[in-house]
Structures are given as structure tokens and as C-alpha cells.
N, C-alpha and C positions, 0 to 999 in steps of 0.2 A: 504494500500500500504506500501510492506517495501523497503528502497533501501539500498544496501551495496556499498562499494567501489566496483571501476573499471563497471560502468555503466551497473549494474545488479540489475533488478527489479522484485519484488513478489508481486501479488497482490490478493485476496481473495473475491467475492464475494459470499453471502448469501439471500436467500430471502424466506420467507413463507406468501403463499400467501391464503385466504378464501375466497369462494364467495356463500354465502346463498341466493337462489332466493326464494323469498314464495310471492304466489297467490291466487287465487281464482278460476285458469283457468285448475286446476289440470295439472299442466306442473313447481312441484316443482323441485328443486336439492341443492346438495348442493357438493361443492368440495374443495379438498385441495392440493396444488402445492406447494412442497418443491423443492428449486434450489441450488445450488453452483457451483460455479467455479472455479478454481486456476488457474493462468496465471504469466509464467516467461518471461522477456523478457531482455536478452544480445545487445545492444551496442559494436559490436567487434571493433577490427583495421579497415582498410579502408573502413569507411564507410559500414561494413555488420552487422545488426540489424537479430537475432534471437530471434521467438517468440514461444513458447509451452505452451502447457497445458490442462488439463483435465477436464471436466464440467459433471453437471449430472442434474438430473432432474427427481421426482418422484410425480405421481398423482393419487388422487384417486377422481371417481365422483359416486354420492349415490345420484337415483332419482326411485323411483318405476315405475312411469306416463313415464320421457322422456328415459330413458336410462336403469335402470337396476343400479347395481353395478358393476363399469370396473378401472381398474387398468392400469396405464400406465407408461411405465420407458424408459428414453431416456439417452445412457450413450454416451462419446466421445472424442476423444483424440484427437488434434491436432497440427502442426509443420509449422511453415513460415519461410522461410528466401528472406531478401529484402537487395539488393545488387545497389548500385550505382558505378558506372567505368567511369571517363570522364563521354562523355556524353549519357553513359546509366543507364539508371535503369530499374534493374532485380526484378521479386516479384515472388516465386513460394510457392506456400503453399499444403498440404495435411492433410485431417481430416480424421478419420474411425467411423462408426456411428453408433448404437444399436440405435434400439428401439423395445418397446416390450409392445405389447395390450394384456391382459388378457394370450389369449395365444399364440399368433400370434408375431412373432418375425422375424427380419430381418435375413436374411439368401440371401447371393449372390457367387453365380456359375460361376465363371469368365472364366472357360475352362474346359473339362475334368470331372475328378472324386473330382476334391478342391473344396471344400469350405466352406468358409469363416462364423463368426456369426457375423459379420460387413459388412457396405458398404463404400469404400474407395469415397473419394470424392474428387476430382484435380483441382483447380484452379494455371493459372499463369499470368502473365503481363509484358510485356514489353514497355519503354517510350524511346525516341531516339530524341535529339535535333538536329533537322536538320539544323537549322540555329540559327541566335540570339536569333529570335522570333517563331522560326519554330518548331512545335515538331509533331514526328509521335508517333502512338501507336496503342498498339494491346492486346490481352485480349482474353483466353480461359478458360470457368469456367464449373463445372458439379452442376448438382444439385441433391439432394436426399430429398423426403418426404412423410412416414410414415403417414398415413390415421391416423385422430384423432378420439375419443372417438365419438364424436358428428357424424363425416362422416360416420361410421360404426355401430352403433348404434342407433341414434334418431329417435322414432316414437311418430310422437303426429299430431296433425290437429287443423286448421285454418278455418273456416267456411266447404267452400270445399274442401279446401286445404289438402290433406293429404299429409305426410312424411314420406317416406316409412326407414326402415334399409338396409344398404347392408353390412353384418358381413363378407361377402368374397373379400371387395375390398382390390386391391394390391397397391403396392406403387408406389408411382408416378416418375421416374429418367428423367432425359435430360442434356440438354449442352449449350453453347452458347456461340459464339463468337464475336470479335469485333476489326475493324480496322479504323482507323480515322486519321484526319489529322486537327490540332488546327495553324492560322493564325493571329494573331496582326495585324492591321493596323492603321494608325491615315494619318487625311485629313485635313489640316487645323485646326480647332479647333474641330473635329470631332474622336473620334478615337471607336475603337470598334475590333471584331475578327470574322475571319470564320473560323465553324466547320463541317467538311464532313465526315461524317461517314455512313460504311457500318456493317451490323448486320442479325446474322443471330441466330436462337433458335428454337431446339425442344424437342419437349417432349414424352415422352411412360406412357399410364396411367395415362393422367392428369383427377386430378379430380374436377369436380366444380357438384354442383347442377344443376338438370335439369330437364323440364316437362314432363310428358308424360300422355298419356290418359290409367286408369284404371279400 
């Protein structure tokens, strides 16, 4: 972390990561996940906090038995700004997202004949102090995730069990929102709070493991 004057901060992270699995059960591999990040974040005048920065992420996994050799690269930018006014506070943020399997790479068609070799991804939030104790809030986020190595690839078995590959799954997007309402109370020697919250989430292309007869 570096800081300069006037409430501007740079920060850096790095990580390299190994993971050697070795058996008996012919189900070896072996992978390596390089990461970094850069992140700045400003402190402006009245209470407005801006945050950016760009992150990456490169992998490779080598197993003959479960996977094969696949390469995986995840790049991405993003921007926040969080705003307090009286008594609001504003949070609106935007990311843009690559990722990229061997050859299989993000690519999003937002209308028309554009686009994009990114997927834009929006979240924001808004908090409102209704009263002393009283605050309402609200919350609308996207989600975006790129099928990994392992979901697209992995074939190995389990007694009966087999694990089949599916090299053509697509990526999985959705949304999700949230409005709620947070309550203080105290009764005597008793005190505590109520929270009411309504929530609602979907998804296109979610992907999870699942059985079937073969």
C-alpha cells in the first residue's frame, strides 16, 4: 500500500499460486495460478470516495487422466464511486470482464451489429435514514461467470460414478435485487432490531453438477 497526500491511495497485490495433486487413483494434475491487482482509491470533498482499478489472473492446468492441458486468462477493469449526502448514501460501481478458456473467450452482443470482447457488469446501492434508528435500503447487482477448467473439461470416475466433459458450456449471467427495511428497538432491559427484507435473483445458464442416467 502506498499513500500520498490529499487522501489518495495505491495499493498492489500479487500472488503465485501451485497445486501438485499425485495418487494412485490415476486422477493426477498439476496447476499454476498467477494473480495481480492494482487498486487506487481517492477520498474526494464531500464525503465522495472513488475507487478503480485493474486485476488479472492467468492459469494453466496439466493432467493427462482428468483434464488434458487448458489455459485460462481472466482480465478486468473496474470503477466505484460511493457518495454520502445528508442522509443518503449512494454506491454505484461498474466492472468489464474477459475471460478466456483455451479458446473460448467472452464475447457479449448487447444490441445490433456491436460487440463487445468484454462483459460489463453493474452493480449499485442505495441506504436512506428514515429516522434516528430507521434506515431503508435497496440494492441492484449483475452477475457474470465464465465456466472453469474443471466444468468444461473433467473426465474421470468414481466407482460408478462417471464425469462426463461438457467443452461447449456457456456462461452463466443474472441479476439480483434487494429492498429492506432495518428497525432498532430496546424494551426495558431488552433491546434488539427488525429486518424485513424483500429479494428477488435470476439467473440464465447457471451451472452446477448434475445426474443423469447413461
Amino acid at each position: 500500500h502506498f499513500y500520498t497526500k490529499k487522501e489518495h491511495r495505491h495499493s498492489l497485490r500479487t500472488r503465485y499460486y501451485r497445486a501438485k495433486n499425485l495418487n494412485n487413483t490415476n486422477q493426477e494434475s498439476l496447476s499454476d495460478v498467477y494473480f495481480g491487482e492494482y487498486q487506487y482509491q481517492h477520498r474526494a470533498k464531500k464525503e465522495l470516495t472513488i475507487t478503480s482499478g485493474l486485476t488479472g489472473n492467468y492459469g494453466e492446468v496439466h493432467s493427462d487422466s482428468l483434464y488434458g492441458n487448458h489455459y485460462s486468462t481472466n482480465l478486468a477493469a473496474f470503477a466505484q464511486a460511493d457518495k454520502k449526502y445528508r442522509r443518503w448514501n449512494f454506491s454505484l460501481g461498474l466492472r468489464g470482464e474477459f475471460f478466456k478458456v483455451d479458446t473460448a473467450e467472452t464475447e457479449y452482443t448487447p444490441g445490433g451489429s456491436l460487440r463487445l470482447p468484454f462483459r460489463p457488469v453493474l452493480r449499485s446501492g442505495l441506504n436512506y435514514r428514515a429516522g434516528k434508528h430507521t434506515y431503508l435500503r435497496s440494492s441492484f447487482g449483475q452477475a457474470y461467470r465464465f465456466p472453469s477448467v474443471a466444468e468444461k473439461f473433467i473426465s474421470t470416475s468414481s466407482g460408478d460414478l462417471n464425469i462426463y466433459p461438457n467443452p461447449d458450456l456457456k456462461p452463466e449471467t443474472g441479476w439480483s435485487a434487494e429492498a429492506g427495511l432495518r428497525q432498532p428497538f430496546r424494551t426495558g432491559r431488552w433491546q434488539g432490531f427488525a429486518d424485513l427484507a424483500g429479494f428477488w435473483q435470476e439467473y440464465q445458464n447457471m451451472m452446477e453438477f448434475t445426474f443423469g442416467y447413461w
